[in-house]
PDB file of N, CA, C, O and CB in Angstrom:
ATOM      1  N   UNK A   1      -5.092  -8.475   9.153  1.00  0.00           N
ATOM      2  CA  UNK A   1      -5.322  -8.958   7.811  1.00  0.00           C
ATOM      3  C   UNK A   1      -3.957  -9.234   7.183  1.00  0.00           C
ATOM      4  O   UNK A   1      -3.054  -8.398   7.218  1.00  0.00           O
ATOM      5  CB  UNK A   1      -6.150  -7.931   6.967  1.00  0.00           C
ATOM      6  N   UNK A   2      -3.820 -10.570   6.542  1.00  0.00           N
ATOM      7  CA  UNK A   2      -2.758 -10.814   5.963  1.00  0.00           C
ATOM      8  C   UNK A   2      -2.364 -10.279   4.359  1.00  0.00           C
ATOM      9  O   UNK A   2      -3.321 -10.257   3.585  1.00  0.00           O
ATOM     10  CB  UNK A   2      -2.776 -12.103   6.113  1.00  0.00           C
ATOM     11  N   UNK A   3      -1.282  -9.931   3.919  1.00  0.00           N
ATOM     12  CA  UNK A   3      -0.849  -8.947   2.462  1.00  0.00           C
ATOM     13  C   UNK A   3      -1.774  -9.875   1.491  1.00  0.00           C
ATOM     14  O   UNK A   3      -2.594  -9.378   0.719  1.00  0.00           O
ATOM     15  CB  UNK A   3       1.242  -8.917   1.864  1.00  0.00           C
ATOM     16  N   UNK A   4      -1.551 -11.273   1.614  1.00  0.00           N
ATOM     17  CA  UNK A   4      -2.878 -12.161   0.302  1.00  0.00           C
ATOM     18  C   UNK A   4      -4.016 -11.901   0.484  1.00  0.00           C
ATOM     19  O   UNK A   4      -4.675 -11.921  -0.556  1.00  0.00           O
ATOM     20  CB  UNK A   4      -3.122 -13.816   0.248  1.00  0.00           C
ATOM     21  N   UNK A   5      -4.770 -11.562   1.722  1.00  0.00           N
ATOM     22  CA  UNK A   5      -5.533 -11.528   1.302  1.00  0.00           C
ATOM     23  C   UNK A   5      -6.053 -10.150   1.227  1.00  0.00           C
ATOM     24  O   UNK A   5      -7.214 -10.152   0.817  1.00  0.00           O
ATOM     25  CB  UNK A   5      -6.021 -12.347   1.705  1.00  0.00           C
ATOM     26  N   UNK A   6      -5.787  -9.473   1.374  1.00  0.00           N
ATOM     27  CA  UNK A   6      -5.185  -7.758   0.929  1.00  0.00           C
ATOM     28  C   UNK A   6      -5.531  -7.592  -0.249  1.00  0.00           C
ATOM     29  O   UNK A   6      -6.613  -7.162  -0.649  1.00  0.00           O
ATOM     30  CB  UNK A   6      -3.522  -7.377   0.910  1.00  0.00           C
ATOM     31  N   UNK A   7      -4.144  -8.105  -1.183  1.00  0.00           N
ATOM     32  CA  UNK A   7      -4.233  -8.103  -1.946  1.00  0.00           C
ATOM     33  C   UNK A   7      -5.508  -8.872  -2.869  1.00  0.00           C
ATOM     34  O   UNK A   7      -5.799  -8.544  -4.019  1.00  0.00           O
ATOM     35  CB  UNK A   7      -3.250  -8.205  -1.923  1.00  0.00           C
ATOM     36  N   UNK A   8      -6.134  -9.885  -2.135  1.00  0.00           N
ATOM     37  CA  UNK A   8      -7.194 -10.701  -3.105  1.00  0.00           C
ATOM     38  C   UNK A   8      -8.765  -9.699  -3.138  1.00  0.00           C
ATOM     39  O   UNK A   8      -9.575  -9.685  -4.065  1.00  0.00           O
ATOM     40  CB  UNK A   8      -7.528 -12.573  -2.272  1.00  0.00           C
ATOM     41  N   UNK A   9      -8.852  -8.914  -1.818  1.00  0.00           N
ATOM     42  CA  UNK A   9      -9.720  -8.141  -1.576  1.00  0.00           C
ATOM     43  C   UNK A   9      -9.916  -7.205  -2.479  1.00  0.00           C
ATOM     44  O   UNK A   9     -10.972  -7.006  -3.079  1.00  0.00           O
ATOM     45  CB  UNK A   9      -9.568  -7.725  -0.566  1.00  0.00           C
ATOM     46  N   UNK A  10      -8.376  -6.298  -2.658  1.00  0.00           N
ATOM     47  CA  UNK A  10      -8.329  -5.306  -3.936  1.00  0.00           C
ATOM     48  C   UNK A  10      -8.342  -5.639  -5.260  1.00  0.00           C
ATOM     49  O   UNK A  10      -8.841  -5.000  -6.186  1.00  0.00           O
ATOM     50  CB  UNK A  10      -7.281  -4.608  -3.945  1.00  0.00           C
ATOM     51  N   UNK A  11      -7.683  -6.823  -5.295  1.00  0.00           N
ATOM     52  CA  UNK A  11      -7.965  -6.989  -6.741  1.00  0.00           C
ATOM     53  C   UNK A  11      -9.537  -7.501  -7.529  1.00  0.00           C
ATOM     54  O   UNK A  11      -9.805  -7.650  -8.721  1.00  0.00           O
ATOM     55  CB  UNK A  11      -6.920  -8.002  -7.068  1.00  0.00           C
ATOM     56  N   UNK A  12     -10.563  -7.716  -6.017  1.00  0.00           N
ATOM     57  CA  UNK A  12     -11.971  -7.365  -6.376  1.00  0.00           C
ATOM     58  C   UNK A  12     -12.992  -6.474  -6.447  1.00  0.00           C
ATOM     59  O   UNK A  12     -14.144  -6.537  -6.876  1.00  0.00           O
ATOM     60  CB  UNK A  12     -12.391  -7.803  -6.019  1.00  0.00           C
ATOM     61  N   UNK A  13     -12.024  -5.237  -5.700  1.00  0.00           N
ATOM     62  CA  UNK A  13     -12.665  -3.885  -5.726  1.00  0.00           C
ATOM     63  C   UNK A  13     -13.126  -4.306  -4.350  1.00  0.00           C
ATOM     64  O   UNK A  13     -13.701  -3.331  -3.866  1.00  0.00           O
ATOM     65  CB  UNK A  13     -13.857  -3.412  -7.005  1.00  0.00           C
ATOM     66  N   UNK A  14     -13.130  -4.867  -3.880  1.00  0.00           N
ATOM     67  CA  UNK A  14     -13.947  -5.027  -2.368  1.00  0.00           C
ATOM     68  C   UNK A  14     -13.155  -4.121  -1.196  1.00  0.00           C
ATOM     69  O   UNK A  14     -13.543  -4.333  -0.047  1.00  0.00           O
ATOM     70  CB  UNK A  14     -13.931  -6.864  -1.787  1.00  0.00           C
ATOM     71  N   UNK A  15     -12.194  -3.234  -1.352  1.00  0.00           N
ATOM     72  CA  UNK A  15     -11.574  -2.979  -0.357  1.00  0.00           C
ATOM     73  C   UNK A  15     -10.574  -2.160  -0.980  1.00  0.00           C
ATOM     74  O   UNK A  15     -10.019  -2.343  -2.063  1.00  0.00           O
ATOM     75  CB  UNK A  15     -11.195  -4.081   0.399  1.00  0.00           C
ATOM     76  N   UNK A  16     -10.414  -1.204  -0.123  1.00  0.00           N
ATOM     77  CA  UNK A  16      -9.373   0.288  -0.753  1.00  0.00           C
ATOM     78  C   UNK A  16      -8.888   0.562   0.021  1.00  0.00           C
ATOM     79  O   UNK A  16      -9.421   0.938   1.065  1.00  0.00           O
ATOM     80  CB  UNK A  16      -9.818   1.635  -1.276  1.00  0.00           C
ATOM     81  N   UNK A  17      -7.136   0.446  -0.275  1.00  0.00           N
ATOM     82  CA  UNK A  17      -6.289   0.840   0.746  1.00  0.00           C
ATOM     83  C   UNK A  17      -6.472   2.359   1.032  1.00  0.00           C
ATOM     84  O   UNK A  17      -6.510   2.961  -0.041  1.00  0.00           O
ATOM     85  CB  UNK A  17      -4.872   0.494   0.378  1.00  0.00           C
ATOM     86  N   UNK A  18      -6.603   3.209   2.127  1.00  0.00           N
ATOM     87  CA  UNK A  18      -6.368   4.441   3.159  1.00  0.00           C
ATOM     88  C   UNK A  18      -5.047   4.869   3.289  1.00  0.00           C
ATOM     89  O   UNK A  18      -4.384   4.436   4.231  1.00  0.00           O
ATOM     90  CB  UNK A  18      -6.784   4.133   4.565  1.00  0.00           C
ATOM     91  N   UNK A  19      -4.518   5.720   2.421  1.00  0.00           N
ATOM     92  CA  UNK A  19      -3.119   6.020   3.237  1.00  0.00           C
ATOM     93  C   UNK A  19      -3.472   7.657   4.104  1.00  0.00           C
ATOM     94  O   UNK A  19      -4.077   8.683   3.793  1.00  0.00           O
ATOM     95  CB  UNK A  19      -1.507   6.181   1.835  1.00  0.00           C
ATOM     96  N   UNK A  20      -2.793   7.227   5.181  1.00  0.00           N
ATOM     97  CA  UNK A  20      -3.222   8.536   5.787  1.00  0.00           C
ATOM     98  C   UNK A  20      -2.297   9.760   5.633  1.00  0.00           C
ATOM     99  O   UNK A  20      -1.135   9.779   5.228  1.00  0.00           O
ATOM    100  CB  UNK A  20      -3.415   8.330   7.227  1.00  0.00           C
ATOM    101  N   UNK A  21      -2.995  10.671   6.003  1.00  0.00           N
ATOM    102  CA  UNK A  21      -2.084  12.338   5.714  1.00  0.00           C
ATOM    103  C   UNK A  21      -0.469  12.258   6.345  1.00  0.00           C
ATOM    104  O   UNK A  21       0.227  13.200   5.967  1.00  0.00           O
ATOM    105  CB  UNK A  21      -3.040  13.936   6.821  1.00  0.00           C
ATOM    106  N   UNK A  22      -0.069  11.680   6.873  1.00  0.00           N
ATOM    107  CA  UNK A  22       1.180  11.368   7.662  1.00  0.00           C
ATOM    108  C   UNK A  22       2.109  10.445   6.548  1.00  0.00           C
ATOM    109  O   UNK A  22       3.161  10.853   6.056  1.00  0.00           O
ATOM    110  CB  UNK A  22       0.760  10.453   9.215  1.00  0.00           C
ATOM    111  N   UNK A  23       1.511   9.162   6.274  1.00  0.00           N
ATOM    112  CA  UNK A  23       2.339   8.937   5.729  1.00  0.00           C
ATOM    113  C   UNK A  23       2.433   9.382   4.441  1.00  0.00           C
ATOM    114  O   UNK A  23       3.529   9.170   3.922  1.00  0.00           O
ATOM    115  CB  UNK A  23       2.449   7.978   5.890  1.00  0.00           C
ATOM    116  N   UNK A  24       1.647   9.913   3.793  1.00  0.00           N
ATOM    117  CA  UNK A  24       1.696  10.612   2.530  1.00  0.00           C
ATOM    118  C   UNK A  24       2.876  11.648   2.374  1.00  0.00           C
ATOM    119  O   UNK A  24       3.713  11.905   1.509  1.00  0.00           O
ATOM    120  CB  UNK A  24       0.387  11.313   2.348  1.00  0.00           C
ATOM    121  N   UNK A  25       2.550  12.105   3.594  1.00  0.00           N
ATOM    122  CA  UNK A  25       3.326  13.517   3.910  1.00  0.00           C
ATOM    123  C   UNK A  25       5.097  12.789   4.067  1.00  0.00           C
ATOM    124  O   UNK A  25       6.032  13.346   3.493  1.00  0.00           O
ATOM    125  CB  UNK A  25       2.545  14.458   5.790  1.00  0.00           C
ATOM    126  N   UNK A  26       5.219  12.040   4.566  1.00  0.00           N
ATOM    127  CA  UNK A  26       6.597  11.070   4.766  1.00  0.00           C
ATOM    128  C   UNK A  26       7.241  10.104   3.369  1.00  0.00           C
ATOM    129  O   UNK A  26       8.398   9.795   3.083  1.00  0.00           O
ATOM    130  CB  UNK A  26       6.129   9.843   6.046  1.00  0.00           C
ATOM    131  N   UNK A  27       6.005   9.830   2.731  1.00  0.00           N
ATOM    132  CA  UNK A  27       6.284   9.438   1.410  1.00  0.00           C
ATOM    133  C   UNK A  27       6.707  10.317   0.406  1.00  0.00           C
ATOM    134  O   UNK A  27       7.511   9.965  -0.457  1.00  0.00           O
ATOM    135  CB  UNK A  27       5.309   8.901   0.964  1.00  0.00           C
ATOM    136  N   UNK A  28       6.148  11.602   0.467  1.00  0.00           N
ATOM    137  CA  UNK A  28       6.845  12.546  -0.311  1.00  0.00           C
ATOM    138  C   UNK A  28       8.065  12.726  -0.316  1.00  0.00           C
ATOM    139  O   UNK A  28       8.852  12.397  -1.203  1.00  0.00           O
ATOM    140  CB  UNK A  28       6.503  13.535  -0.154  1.00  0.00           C
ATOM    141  N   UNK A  29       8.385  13.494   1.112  1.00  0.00           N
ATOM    142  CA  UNK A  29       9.552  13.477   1.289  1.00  0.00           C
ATOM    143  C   UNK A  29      10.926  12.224   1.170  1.00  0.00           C
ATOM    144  O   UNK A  29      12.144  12.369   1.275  1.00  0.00           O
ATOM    145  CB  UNK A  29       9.342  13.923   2.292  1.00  0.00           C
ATOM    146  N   UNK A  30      10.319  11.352   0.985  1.00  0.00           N
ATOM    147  CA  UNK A  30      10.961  10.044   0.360  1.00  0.00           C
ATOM    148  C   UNK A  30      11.059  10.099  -1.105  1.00  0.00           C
ATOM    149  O   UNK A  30      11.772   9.202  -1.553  1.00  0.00           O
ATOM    150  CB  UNK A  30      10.136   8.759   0.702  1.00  0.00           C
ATOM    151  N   UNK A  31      10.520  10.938  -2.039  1.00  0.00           N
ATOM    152  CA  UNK A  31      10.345  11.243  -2.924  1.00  0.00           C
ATOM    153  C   UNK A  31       9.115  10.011  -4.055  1.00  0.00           C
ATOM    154  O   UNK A  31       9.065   9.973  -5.284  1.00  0.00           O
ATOM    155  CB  UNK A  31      11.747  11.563  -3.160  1.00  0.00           C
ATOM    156  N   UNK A  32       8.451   9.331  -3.235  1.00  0.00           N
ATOM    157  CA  UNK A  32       7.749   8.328  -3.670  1.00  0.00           C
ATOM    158  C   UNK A  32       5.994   9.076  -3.834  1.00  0.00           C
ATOM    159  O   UNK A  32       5.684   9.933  -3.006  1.00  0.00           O
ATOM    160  CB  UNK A  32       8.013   6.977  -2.497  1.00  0.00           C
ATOM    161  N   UNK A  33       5.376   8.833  -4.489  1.00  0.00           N
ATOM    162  CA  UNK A  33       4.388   9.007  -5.101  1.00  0.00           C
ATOM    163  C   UNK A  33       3.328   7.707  -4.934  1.00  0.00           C
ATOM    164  O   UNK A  33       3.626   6.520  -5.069  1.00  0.00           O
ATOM    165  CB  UNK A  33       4.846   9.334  -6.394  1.00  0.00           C
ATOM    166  N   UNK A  34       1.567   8.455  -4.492  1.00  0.00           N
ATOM    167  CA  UNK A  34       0.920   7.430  -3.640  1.00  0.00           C
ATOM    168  C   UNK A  34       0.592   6.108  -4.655  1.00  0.00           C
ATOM    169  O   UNK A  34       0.148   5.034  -4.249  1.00  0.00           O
ATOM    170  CB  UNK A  34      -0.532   8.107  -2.909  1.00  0.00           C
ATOM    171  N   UNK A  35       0.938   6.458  -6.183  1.00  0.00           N
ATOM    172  CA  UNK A  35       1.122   5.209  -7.101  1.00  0.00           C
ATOM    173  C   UNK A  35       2.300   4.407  -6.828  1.00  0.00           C
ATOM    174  O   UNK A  35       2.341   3.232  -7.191  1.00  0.00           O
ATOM    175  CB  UNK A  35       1.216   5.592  -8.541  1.00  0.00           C
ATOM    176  N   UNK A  36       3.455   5.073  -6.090  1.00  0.00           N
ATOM    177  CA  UNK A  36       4.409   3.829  -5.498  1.00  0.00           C
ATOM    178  C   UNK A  36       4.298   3.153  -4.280  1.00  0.00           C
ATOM    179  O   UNK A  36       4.924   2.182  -3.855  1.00  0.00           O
ATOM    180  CB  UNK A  36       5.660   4.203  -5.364  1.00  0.00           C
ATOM    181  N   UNK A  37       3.184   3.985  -3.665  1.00  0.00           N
ATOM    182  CA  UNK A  37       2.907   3.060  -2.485  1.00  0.00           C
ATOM    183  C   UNK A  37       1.909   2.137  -2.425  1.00  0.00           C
ATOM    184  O   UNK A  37       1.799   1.281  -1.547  1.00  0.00           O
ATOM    185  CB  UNK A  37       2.687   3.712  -1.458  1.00  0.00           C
ATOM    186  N   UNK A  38       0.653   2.421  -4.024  1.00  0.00           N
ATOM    187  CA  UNK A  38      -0.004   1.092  -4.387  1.00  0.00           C
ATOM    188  C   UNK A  38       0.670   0.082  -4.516  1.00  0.00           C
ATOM    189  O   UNK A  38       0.621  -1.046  -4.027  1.00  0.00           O
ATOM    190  CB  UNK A  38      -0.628   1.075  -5.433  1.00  0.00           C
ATOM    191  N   UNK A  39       1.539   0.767  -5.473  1.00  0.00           N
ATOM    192  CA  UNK A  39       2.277  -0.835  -5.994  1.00  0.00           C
ATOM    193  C   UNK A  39       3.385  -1.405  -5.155  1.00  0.00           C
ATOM    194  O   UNK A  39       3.806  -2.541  -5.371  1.00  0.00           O
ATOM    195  CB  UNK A  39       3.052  -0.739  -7.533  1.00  0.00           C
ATOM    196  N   UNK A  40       3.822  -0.710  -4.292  1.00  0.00           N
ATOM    197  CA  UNK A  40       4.124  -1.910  -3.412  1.00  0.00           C
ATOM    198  C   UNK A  40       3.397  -2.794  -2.351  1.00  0.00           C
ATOM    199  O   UNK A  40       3.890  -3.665  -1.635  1.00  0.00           O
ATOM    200  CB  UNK A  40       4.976  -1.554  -2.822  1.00  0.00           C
ATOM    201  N   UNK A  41       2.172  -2.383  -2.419  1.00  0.00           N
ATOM    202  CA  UNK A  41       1.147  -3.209  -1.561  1.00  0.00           C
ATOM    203  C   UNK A  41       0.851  -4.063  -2.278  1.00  0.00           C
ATOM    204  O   UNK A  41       1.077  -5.176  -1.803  1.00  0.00           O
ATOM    205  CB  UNK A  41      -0.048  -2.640  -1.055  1.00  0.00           C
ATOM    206  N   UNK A  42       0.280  -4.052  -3.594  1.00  0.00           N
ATOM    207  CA  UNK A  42      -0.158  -5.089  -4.829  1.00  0.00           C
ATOM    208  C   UNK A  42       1.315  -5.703  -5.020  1.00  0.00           C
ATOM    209  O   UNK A  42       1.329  -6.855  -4.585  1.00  0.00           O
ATOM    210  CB  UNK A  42      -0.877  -4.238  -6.474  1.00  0.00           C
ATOM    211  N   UNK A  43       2.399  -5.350  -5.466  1.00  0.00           N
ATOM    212  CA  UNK A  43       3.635  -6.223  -5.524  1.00  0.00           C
ATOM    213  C   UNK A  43       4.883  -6.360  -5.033  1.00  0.00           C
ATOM    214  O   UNK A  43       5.889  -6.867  -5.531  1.00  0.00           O
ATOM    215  CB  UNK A  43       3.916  -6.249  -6.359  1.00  0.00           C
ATOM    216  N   UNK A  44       4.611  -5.638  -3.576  1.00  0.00           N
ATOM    217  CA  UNK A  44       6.005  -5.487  -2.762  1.00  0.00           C
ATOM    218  C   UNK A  44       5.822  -6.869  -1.890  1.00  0.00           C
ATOM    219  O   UNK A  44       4.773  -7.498  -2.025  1.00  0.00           O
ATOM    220  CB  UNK A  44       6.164  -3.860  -1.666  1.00  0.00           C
ATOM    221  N   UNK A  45       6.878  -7.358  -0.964  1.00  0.00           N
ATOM    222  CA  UNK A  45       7.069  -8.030  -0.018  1.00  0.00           C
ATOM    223  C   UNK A  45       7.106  -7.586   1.404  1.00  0.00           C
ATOM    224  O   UNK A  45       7.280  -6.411   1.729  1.00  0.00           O
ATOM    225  CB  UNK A  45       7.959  -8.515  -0.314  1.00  0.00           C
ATOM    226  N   UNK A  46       6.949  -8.495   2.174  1.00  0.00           N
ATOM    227  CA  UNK A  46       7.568  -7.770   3.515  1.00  0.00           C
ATOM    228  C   UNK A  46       8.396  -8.584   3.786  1.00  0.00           C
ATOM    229  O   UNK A  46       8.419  -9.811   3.694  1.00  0.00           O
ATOM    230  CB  UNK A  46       6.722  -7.467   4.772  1.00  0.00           C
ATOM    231  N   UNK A  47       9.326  -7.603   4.249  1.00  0.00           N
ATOM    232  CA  UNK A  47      10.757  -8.096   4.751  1.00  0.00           C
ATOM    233  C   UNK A  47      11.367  -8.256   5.843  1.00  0.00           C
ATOM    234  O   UNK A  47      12.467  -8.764   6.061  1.00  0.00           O
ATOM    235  CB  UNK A  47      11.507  -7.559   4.403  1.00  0.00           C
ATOM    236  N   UNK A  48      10.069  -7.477   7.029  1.00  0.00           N
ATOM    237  CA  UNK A  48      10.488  -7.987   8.288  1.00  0.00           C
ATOM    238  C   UNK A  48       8.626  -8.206   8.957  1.00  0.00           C
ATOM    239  O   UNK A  48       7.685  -7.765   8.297  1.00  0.00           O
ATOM    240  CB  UNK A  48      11.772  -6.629   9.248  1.00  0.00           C
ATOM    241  N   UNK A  49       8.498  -8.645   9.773  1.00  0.00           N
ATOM    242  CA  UNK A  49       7.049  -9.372  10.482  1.00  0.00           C
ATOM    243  C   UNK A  49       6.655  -8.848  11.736  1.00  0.00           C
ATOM    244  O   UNK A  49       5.659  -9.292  12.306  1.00  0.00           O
ATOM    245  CB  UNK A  49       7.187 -10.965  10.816  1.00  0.00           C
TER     246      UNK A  49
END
């Protein structure tokens, strides 16, 4: 699935990103919070493919 249409899915409620216990657990320790890992799905880029 491509990030547009990802993103077009969520922004209809049709579809809810899963973050799993791992990366949660890795995001913490990054000091990021699972509201910073919404929003970089809704408004981050990718920077490598």
């Amino acid at each position: 699935m491509d990030l547009r249409r990802l993103r077009r899915l969520r922004s209809q409620g049709t579809y809810q990103t899963r973050i799993t216990t791992p990366a949660k657990v890795e995001a913490r320790k990054d000091g990021l919070t699972e509201g910073d890992l919404d929003h970089a799905v809704q408004h981050g880029q990718v920077i490598e493919d």
